[in-house]
N, C-alpha and C positions, 0 to 999 in steps of 0.2 A: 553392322558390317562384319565380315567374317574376320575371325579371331588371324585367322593367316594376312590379311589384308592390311590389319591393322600393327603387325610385323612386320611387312613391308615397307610400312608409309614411316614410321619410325627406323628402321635401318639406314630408309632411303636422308632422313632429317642427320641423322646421326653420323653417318657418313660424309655428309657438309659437312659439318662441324670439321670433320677430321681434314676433307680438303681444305676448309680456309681457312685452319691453323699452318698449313703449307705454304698459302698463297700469300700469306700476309708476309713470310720468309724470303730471302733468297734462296732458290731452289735449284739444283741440280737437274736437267734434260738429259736422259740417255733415249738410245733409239735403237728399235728392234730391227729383225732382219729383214722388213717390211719399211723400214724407215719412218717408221709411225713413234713420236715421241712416247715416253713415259716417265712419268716423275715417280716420287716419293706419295705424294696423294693418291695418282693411282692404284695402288699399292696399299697405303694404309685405307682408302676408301673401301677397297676389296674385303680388308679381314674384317671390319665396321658389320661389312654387309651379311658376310658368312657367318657371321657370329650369331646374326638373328635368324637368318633363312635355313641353317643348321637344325635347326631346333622346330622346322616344320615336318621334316620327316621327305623332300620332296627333292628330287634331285636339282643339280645347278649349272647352267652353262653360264660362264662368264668369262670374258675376256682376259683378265687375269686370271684364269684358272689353267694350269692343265686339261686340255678338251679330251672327253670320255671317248672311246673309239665307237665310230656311228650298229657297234653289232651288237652292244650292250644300250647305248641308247635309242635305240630305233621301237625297244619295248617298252618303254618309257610312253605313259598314258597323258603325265602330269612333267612339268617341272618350269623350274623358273630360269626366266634367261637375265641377265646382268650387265649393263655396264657402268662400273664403279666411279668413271669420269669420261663421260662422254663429251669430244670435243676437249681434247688433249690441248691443241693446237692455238684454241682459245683461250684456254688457261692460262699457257705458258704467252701470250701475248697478253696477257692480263684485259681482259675486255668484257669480262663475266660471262659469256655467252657458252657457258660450259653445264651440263647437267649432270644428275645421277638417275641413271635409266634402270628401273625393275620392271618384270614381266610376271604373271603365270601364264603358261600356254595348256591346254586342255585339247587333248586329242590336234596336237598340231596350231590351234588357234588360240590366239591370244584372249583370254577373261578378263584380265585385271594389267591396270600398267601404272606406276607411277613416274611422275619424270619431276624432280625437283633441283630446283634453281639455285643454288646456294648462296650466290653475292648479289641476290636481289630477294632471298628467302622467301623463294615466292615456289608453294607444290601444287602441283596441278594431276590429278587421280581420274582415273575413268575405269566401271566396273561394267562390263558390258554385259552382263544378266542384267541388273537394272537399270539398265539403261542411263546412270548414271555418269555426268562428267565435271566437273568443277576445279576451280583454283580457290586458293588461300595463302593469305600471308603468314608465314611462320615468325611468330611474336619469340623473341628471346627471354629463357627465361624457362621455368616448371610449368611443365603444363600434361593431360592425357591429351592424346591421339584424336580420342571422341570428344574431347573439350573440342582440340582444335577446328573440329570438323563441322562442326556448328556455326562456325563465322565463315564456311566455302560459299562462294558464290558458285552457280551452275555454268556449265560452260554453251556456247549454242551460235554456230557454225552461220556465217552468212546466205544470204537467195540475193541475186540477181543484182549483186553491186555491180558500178560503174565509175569509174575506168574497174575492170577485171585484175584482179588483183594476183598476179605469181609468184611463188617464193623461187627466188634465184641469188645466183651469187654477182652482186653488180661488180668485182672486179675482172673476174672469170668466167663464163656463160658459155657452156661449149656449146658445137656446133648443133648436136641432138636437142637440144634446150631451147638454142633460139628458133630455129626449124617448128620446134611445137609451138613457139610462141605466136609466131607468123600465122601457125594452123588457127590457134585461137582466135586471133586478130580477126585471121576471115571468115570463121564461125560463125562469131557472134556480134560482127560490125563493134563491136568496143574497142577504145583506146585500151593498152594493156601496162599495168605498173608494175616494176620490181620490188617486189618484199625480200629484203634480205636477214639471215640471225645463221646464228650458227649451232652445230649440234641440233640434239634432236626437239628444238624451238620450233623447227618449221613445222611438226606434226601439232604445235600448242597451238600458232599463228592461224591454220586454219581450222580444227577445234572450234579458238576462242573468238571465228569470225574476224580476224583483224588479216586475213589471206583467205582467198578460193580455188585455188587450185597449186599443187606442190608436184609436180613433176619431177622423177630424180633418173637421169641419163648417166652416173657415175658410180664407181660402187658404193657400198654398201654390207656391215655385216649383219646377222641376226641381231645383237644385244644394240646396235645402233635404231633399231627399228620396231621391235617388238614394243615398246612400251608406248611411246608414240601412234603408233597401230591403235592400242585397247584404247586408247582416249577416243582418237580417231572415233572409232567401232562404237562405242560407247553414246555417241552422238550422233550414230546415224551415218560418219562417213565410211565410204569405203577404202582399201589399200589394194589396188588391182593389182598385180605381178605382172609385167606386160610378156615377159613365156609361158604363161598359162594363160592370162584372160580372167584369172581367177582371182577371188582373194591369198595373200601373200601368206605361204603355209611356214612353220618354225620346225624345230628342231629335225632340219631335214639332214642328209647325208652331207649335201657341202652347205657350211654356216653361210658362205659369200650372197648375200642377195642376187640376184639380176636388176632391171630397173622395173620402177612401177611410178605409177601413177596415184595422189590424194586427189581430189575436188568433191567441193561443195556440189549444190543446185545450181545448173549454170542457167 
């Protein structure tokens, strides 16, 4: 695996550590001018990450970062997108369902994505040149990268489950969500179940087959998405943009997503 990748997947390990020395704490919530929380982890998470991704030579958009003006990064071939605790929200409700999201993007599209679980030490990598996706449990304690990689199971996306499986949120399901749901229903004559997690879990759930289709009617930024994409990508799914049609492009002028659409083989 590429020498970058494997900087990645270490930063991304190493930067848990720094959040669940937080979480283990009583912590501090402050909130930006978006009202979106931020602790002290996300934060120490961020410099965790820069420390290593620094040292690739490749530029970085991350949510904790000051965002580069889109006239300087528009020439930008390569870089990595970030976010350092994805799933604030979960965090600070202490329920684990919180990640740490890395990207590279190459010519707009995501190659590589790590997204790792830190209160369930559980990392899940997708290299989309080879076609590559898998999870592992991260054992506590000294260990290399390429040790760890050795004990990944492969990851590999459901065909033709029954009831149809959705990833949605069962307390809140707006109105665009249930709408598609109904479409389903009458698509494919199946019963339809909600798969619920939070952060960006729901691009693992279909991945790792345990969800078939992830519909997202709400926003969305780049670093919430990229990384969950390459796994995706990496297995063969696709991330459609539903204002293009197309697969979901990165490091564009505005970070905000539109909505898109994951599924499996239905």
């Amino acid at each position: 695996m590429h020498e970058n990748y494997l900087k990645a997947i270490e930063a991304s390990i190493k930067a848990g550590d720094a959040i669940m020395d937080i979480y283990q704490q009583d912590f501090d919530v402050e909130y930006k001018d978006d009202a979106s929380p931020l602790t002290q982890a996300d934060k120490n998470a961020n410099a965790v990450i820069m420390s290593y991704l620094e040292t690739t030579s490749i530029p970085i958009i991350s949510e904790e970062n000051k965002q580069t003006d889109y006239a300087e990064r528009k020439s930008w071939t390569h870089c990595w997108i970030v976010d350092p605790l994805d799933g604030t929200k979960e965090f600070v409700k202490k329920n684990g369902e919180f990640t740490v999201n890395i990207a590279l993007i190459d010519q707009q599209k995501p190659v590589f994505g790590v997204i790792y679980v830190p209160a369930q030490r559980l990392l899940y990598v997708g290299d989309v040149e080879t076609g590559q996706a898998f999870k592992v449990e991260v054992l506590e304690g000294n260990y290399s990268v390429t040790d760890l990689l050795k004990a990944a199971k492969p990851l590999e996306p459901s065909k033709n489950s029954n009831p149809l499986r959705v990833v949605g949120s069962r307390s809140h399901m707006n109105q665009d969500t249930l709408d598609h749901v109904e479409a389903l229903k009458k698509k494919h004559q199946k019963p339809v179940e909600i798969v619920s997690k939070g952060s960006s879990l729901k691009f693992c759930l279909v991945a790792e087959g345990q969800a078939d289709v992830y519909p997202r009617y709400a926003p969305t930024m780049e670093w919430d998405t990229a990384a969950g994409q390459a796994i995706c990508k990496a297995v063969g799914l696709e991330v459609i943009s539903l204002d293009t049609n197309q697969e979901m492009l990165y490091n564009r002028e505005n970070l905000l997503n539109g909505y898109f659409h994951v599924k499996t083989e239905l």
